[in-house]
N, CA, C and O atoms as CSV, one atom per row, in Angstrom:
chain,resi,resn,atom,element,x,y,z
A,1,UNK,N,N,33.722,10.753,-11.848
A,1,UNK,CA,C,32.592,10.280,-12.652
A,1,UNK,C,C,31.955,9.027,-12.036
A,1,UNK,O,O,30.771,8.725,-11.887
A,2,UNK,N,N,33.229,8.309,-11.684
A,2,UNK,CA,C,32.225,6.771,-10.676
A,2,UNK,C,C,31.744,7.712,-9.637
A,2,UNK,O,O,30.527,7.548,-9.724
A,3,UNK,N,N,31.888,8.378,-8.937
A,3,UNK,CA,C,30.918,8.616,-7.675
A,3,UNK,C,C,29.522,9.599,-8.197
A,3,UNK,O,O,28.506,9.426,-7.524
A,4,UNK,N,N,29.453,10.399,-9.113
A,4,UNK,CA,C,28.192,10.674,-10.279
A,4,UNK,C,C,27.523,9.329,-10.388
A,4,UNK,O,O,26.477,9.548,-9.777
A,5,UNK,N,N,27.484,8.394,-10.682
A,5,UNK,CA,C,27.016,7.120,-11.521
A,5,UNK,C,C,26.465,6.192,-10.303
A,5,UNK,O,O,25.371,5.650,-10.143
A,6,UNK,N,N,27.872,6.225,-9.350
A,6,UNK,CA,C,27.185,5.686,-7.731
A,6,UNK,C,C,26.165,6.156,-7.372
A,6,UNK,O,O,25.146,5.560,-7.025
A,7,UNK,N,N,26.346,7.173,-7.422
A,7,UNK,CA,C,24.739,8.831,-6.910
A,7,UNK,C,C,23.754,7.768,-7.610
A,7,UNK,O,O,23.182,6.831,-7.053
A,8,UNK,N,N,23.707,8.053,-8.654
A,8,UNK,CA,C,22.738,7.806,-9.877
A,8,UNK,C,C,22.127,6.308,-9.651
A,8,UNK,O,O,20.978,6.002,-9.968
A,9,UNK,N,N,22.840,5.642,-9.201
A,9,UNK,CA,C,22.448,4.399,-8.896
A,9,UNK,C,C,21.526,4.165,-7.980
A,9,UNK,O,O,20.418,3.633,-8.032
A,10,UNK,N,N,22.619,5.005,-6.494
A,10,UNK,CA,C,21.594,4.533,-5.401
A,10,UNK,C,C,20.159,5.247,-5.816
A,10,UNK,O,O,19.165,4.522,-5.869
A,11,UNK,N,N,20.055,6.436,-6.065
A,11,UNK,CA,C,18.902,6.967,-6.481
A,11,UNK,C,C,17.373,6.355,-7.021
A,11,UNK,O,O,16.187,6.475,-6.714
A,12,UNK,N,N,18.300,5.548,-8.136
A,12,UNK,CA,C,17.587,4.715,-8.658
A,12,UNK,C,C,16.803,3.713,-8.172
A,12,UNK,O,O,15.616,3.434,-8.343
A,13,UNK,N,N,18.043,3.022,-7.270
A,13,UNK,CA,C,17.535,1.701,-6.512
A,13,UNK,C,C,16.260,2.159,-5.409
A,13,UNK,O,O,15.197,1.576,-5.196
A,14,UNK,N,N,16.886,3.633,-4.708
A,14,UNK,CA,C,15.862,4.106,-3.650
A,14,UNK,C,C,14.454,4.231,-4.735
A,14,UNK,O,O,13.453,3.699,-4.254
A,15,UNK,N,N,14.324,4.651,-5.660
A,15,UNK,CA,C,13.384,5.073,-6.362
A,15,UNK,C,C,12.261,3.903,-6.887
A,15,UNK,O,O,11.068,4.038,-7.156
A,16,UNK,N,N,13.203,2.606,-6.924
A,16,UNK,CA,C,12.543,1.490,-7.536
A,16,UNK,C,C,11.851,0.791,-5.894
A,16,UNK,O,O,10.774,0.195,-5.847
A,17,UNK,N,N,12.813,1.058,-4.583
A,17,UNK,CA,C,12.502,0.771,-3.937
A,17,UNK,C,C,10.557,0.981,-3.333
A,17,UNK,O,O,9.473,0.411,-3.211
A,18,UNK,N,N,11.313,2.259,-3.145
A,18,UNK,CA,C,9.870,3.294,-2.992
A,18,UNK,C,C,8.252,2.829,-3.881
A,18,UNK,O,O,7.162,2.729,-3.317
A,19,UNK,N,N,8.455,2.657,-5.028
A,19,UNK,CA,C,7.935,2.175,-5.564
A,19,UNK,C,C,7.296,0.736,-5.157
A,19,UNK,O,O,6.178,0.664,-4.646
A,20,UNK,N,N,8.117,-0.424,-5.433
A,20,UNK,CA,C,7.886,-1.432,-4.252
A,20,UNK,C,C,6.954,-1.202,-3.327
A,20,UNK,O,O,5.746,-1.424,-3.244
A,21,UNK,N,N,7.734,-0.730,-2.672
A,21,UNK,CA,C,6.693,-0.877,-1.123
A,21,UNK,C,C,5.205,0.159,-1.565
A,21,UNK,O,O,4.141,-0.449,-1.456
A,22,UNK,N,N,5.134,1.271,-1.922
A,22,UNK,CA,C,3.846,1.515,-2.540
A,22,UNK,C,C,2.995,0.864,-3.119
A,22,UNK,O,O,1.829,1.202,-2.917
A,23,UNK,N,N,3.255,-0.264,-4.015
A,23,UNK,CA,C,2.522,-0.926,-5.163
A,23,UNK,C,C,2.138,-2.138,-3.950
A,23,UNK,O,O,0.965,-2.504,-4.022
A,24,UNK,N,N,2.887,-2.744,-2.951
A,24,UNK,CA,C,2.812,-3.425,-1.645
A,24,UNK,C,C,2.064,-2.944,-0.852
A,24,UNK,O,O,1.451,-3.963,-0.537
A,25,UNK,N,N,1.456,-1.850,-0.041
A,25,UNK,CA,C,0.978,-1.014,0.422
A,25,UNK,C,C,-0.372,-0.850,-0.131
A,25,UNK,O,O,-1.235,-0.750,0.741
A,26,UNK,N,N,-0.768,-0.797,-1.283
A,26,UNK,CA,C,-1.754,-0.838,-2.411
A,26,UNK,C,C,-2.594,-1.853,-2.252
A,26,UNK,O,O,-3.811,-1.849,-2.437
A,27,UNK,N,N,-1.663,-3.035,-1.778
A,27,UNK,CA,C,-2.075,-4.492,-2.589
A,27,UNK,C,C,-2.558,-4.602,-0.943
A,27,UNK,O,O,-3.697,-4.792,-0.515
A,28,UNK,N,N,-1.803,-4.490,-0.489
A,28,UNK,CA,C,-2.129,-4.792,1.383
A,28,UNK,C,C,-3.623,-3.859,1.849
A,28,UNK,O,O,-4.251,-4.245,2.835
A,29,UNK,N,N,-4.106,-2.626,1.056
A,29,UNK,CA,C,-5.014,-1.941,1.244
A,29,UNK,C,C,-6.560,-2.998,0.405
A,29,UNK,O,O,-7.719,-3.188,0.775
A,30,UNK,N,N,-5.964,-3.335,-0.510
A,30,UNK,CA,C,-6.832,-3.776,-1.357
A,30,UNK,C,C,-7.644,-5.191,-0.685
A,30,UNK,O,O,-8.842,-5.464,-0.764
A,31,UNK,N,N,-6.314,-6.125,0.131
A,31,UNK,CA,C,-6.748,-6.861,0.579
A,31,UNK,C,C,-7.388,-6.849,1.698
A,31,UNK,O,O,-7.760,-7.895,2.229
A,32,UNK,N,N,-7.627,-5.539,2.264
A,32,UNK,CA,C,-8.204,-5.851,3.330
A,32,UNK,C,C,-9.626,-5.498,3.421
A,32,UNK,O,O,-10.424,-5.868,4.282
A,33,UNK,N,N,-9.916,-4.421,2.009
A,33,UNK,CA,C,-10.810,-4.258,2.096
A,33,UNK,C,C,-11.632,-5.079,1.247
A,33,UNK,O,O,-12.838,-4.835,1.269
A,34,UNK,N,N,-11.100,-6.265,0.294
A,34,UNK,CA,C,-11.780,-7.146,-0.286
A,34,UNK,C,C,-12.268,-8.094,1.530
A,34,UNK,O,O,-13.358,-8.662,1.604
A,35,UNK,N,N,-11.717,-8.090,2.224
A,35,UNK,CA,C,-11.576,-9.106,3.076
A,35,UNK,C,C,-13.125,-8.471,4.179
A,35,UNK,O,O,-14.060,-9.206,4.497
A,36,UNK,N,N,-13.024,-7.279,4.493
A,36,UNK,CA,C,-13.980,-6.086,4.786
A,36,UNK,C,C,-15.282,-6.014,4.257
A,36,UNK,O,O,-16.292,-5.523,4.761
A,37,UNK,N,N,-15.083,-6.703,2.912
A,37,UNK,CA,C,-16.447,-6.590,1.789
A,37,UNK,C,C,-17.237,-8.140,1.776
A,37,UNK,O,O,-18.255,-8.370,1.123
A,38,UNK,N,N,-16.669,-8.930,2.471
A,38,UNK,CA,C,-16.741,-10.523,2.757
A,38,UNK,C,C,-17.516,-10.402,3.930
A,38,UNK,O,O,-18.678,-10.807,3.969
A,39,UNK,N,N,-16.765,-9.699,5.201
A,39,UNK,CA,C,-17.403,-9.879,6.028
A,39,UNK,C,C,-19.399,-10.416,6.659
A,39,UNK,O,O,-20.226,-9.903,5.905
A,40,UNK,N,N,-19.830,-10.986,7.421
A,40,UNK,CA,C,-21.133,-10.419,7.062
A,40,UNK,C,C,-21.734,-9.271,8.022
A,40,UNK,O,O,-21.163,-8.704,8.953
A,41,UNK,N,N,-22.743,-9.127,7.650
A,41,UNK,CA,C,-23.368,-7.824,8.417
A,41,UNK,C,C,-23.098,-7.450,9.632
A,41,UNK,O,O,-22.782,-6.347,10.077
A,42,UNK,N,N,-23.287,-8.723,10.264
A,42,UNK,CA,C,-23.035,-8.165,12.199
A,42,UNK,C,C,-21.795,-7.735,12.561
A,42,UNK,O,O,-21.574,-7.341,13.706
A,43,UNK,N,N,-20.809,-7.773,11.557
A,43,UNK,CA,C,-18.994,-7.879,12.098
A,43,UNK,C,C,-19.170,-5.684,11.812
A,43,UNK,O,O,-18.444,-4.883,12.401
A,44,UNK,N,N,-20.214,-5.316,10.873
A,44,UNK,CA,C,-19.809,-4.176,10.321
A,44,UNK,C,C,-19.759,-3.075,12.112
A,44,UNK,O,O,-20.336,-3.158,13.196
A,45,UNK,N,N,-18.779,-2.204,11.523
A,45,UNK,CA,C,-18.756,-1.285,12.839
A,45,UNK,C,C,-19.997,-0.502,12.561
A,45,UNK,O,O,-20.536,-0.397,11.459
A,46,UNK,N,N,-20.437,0.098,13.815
A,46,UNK,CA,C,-21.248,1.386,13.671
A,46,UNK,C,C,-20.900,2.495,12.988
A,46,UNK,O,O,-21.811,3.018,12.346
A,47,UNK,N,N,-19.385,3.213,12.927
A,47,UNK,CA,C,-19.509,4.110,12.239
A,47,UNK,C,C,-19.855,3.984,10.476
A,47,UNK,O,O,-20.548,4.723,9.777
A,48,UNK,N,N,-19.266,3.052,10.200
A,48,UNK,CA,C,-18.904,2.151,8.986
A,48,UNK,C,C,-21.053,2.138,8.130
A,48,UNK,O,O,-21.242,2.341,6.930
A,49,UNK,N,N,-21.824,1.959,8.791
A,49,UNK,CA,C,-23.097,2.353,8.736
A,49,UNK,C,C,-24.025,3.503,8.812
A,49,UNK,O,O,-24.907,3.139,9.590
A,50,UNK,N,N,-24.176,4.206,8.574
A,50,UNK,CA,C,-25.191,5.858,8.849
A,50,UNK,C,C,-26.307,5.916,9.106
A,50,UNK,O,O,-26.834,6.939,9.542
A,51,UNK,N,N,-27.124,4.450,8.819
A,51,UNK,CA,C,-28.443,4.141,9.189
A,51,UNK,C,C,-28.594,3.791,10.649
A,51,UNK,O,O,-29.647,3.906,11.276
A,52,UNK,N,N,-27.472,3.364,11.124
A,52,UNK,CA,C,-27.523,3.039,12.580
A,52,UNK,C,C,-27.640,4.229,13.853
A,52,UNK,O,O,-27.676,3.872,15.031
């Protein structure tokens, strides 16, 4: 039954882990494109534009 409960644990921990780094991943996406949206005009790439 302890090695059931061990299972159950690591599971968990992997699960909370996973999580983590997603919600991190999120936040790291978010910032870059707040950071992207700052920029000014001349930094923008060409593809990033359609008028060009």
């Amino acid at each position: 039954m302890a090695d059931e409960s061990s299972q159950q644990s690591n599971r968990t921990n992997a699960a909370a882990e996973a999580l983590h780094v997603t919600a991190h991943r999120s936040n790291v996406i978010a910032d870059v494109r707040a950071e992207e949206q700052a920029l000014p005009p001349e930094f923008e790439l060409p593809h990033d534009n359609p008028e060009q």
